[in-house]
PDB file with SEQRES, HELIX, SHEET and CRYST1 records, atoms N, CA, C and O in Angstrom:
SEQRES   1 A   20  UNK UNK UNK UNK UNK UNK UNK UNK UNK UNK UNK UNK UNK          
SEQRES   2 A   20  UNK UNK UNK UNK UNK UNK UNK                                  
SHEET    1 AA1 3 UNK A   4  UNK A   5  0                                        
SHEET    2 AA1 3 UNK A   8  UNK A  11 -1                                        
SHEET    3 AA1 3 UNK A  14  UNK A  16 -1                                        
CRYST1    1.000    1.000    1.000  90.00  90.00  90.00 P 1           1          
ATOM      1  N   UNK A   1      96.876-185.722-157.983  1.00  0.00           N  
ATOM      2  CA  UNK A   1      96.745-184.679-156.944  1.00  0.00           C  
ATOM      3  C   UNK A   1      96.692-185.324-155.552  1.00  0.00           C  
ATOM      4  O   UNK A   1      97.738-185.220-154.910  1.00  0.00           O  
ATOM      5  N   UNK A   2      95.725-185.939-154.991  1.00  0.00           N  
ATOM      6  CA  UNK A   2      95.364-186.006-153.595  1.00  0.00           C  
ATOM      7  C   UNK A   2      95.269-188.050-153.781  1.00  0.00           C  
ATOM      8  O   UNK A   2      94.597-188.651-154.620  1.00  0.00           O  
ATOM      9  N   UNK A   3      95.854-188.454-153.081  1.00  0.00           N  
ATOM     10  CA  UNK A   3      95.649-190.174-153.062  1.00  0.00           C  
ATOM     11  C   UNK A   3      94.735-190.183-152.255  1.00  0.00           C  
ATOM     12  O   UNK A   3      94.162-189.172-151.848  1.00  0.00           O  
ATOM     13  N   UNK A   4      94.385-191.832-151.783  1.00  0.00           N  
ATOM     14  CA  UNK A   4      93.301-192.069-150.976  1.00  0.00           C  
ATOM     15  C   UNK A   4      93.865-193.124-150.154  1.00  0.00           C  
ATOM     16  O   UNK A   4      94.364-194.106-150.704  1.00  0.00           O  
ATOM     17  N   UNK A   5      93.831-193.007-148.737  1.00  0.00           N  
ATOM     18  CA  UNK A   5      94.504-194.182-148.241  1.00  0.00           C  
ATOM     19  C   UNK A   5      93.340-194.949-147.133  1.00  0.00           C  
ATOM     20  O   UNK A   5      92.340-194.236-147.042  1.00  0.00           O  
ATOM     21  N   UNK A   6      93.274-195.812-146.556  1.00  0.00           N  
ATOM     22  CA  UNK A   6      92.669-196.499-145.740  1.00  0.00           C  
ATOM     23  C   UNK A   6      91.924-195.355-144.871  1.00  0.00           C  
ATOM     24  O   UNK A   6      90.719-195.607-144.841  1.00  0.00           O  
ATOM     25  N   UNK A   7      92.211-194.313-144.235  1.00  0.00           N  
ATOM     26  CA  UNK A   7      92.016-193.933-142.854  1.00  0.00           C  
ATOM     27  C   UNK A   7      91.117-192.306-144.011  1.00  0.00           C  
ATOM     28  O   UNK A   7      90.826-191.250-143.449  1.00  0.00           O  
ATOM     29  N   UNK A   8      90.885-192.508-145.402  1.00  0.00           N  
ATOM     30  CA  UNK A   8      90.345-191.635-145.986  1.00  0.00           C  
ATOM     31  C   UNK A   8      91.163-190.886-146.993  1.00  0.00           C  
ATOM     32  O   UNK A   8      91.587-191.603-147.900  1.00  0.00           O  
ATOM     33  N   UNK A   9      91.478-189.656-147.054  1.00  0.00           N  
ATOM     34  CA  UNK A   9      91.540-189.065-148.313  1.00  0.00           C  
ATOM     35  C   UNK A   9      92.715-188.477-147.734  1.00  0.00           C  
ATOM     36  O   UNK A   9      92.749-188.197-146.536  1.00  0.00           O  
ATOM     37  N   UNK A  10      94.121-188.180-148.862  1.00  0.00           N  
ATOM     38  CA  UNK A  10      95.260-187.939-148.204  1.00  0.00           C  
ATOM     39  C   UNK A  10      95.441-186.202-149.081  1.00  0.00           C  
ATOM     40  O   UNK A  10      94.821-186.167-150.143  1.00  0.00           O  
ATOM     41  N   UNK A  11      96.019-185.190-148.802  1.00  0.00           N  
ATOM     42  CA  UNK A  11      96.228-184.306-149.598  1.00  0.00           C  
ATOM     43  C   UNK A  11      97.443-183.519-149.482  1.00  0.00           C  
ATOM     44  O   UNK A  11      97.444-182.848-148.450  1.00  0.00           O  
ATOM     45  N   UNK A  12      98.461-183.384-150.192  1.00  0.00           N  
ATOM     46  CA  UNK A  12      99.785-182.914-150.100  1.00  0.00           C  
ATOM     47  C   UNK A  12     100.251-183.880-149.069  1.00  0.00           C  
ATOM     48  O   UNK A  12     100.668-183.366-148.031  1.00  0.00           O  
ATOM     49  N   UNK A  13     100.261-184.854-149.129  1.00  0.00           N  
ATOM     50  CA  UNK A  13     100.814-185.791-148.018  1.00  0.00           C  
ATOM     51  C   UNK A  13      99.784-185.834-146.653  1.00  0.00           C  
ATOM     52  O   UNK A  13      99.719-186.846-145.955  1.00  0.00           O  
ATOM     53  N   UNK A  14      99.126-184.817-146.414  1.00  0.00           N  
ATOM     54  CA  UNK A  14      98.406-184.735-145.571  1.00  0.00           C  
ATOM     55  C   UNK A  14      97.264-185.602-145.151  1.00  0.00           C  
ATOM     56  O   UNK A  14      96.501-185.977-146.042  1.00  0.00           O  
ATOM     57  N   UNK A  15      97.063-185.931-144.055  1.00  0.00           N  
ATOM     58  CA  UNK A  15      95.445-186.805-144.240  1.00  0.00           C  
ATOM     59  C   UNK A  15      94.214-185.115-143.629  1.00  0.00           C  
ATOM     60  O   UNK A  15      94.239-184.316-142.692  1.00  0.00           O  
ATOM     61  N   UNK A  16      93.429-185.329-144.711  1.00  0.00           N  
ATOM     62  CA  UNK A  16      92.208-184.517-144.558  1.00  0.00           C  
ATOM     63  C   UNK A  16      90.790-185.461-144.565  1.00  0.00           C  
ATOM     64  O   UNK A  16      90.450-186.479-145.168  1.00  0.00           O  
ATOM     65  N   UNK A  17      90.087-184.479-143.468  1.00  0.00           N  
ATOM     66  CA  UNK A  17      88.590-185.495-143.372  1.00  0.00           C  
ATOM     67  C   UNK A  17      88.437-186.405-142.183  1.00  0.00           C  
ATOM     68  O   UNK A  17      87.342-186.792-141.775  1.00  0.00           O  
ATOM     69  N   UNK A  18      89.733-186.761-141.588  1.00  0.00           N  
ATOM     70  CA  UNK A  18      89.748-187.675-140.107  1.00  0.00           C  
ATOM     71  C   UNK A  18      90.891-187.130-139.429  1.00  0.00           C  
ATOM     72  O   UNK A  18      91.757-186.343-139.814  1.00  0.00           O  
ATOM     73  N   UNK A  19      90.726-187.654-138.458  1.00  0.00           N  
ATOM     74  CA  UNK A  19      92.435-187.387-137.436  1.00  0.00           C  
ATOM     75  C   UNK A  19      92.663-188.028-137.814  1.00  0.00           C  
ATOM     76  O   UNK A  19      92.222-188.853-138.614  1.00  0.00           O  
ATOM     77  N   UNK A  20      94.251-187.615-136.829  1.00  0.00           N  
ATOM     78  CA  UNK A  20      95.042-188.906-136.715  1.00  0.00           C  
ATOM     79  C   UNK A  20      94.895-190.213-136.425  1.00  0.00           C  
ATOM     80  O   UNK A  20      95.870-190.965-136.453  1.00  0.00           O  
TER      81      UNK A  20                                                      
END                                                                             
């Protein structure tokens, strides 16, 4: 479902939880 990348939690491609 949702990966996790450096800058936090990614969802539908999206980053959710921080800005840009």
């Amino acid at each position: 479902m949702a990966t996790t990348i450096k800058v936090g939690r990614t969802q539908n491609g999206f980053p959710v939880g921080s800005a840009n």
